[in-house]
C-alpha positions as CSV (number, residue, x, y, z in Angstrom):
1,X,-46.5,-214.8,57.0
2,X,-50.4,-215.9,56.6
3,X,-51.8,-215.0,53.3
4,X,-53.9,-212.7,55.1
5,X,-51.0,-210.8,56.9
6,X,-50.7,-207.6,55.0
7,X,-54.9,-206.6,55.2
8,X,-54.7,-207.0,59.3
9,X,-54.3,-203.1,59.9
10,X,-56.5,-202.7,63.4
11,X,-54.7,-203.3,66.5
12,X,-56.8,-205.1,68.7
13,X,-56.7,-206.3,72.5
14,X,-57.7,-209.8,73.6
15,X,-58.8,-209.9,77.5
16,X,-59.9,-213.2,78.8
17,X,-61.4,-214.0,82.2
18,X,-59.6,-216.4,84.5
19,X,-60.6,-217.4,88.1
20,X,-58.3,-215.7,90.7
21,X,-58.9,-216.6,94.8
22,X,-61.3,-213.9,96.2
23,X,-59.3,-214.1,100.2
24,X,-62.3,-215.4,101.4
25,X,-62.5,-219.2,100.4
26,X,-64.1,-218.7,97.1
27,X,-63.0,-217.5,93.7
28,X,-64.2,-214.2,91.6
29,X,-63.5,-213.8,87.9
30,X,-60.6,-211.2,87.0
31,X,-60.3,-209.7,83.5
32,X,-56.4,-209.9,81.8
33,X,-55.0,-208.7,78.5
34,X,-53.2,-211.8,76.9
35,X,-52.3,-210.2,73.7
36,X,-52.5,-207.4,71.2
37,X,-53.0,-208.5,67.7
38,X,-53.7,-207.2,64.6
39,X,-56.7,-207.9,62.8
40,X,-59.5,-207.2,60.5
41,X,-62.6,-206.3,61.4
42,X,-65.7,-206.7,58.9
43,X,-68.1,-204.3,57.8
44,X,-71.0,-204.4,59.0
45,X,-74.0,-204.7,57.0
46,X,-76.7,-202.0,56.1
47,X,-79.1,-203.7,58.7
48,X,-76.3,-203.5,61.3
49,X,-75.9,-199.7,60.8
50,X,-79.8,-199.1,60.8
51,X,-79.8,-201.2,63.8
52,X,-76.8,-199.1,65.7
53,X,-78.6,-195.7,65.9
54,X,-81.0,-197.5,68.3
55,X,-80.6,-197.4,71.8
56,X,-78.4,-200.3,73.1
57,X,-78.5,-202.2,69.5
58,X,-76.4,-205.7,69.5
59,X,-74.0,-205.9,66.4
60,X,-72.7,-208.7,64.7
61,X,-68.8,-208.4,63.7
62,X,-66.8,-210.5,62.3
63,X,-63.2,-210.5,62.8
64,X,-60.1,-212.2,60.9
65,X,-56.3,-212.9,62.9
66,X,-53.5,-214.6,61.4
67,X,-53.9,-218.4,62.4
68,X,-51.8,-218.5,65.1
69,X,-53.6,-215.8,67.1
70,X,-54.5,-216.5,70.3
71,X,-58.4,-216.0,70.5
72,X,-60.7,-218.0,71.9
73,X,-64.6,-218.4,72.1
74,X,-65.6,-216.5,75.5
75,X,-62.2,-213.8,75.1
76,X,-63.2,-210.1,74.4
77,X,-61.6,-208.0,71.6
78,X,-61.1,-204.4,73.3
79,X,-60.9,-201.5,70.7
80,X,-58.5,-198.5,71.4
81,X,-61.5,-196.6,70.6
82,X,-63.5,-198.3,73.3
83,X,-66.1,-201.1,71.5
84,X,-65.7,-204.2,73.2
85,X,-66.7,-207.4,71.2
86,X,-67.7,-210.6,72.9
87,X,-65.9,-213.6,71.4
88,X,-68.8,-216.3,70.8
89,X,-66.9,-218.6,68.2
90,X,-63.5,-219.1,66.5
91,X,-62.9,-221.6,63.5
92,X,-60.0,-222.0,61.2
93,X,-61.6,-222.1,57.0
94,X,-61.6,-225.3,55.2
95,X,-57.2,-224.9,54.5
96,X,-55.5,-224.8,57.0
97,X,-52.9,-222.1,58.0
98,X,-54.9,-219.6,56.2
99,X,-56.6,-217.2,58.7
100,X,-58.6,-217.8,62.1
101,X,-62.0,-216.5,62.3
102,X,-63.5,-214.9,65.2
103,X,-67.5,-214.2,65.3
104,X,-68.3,-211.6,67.7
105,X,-71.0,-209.3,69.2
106,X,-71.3,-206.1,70.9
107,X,-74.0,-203.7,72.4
108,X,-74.4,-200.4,71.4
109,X,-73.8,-198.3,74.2
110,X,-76.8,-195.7,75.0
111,X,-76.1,-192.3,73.9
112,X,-77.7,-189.4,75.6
């Protein structure tokens, strides 16, 4: 187990897009769930939650998976709550084998 393994309490979806054949010639980009880790997701800072009571804010999360999770930059982490986070980067720390990083963002849905 990661040194990190026993603070990863939110399950988490990863959906990635892959090219599928559209039955006309071309192609059209289909969403798929690859996997369901858990992770943990940051808090975000007081700026973030100023920034989320405005209409269609973007927030800055980060979020930690053991290292052998399978998250890339471009995947989406799906909430079972309903926030979707866009994956922009993923890095390992400076030693190895101790947790993978993923840097995320997400728009605040309008409320009305």
């Amino acid at each position: 187990m990661s040194r990190i393994g026993r603070r990863l309490n939110r399950p988490v979806e990863v959906w990635r897009a892959t090219l599928a054949p559209d039955g006309g010639g071309g192609t059209s980009e289909v969403w798929a769930r690859t996997s369901r880790p858990r992770g943990r997701r940051s808090q975000p800072t007081a700026r973030e939650r100023q920034a989320a009571h405005q209409a269609q804010a973007r927030l800055d999360f980060t979020w930690y998976f053991s290292p052998r999770a399978d998250v890339r930059r471009g995947d989406e982490l799906r909430e079972p709550g309903g926030a979707v986070h866009k994956v922009f980067a993923t890095f390992e720390p400076s030693v190895d084998g101790t947790y993978l990083r993923a840097d995320c963002t997400t728009d605040q849905p309008l409320t009305t």
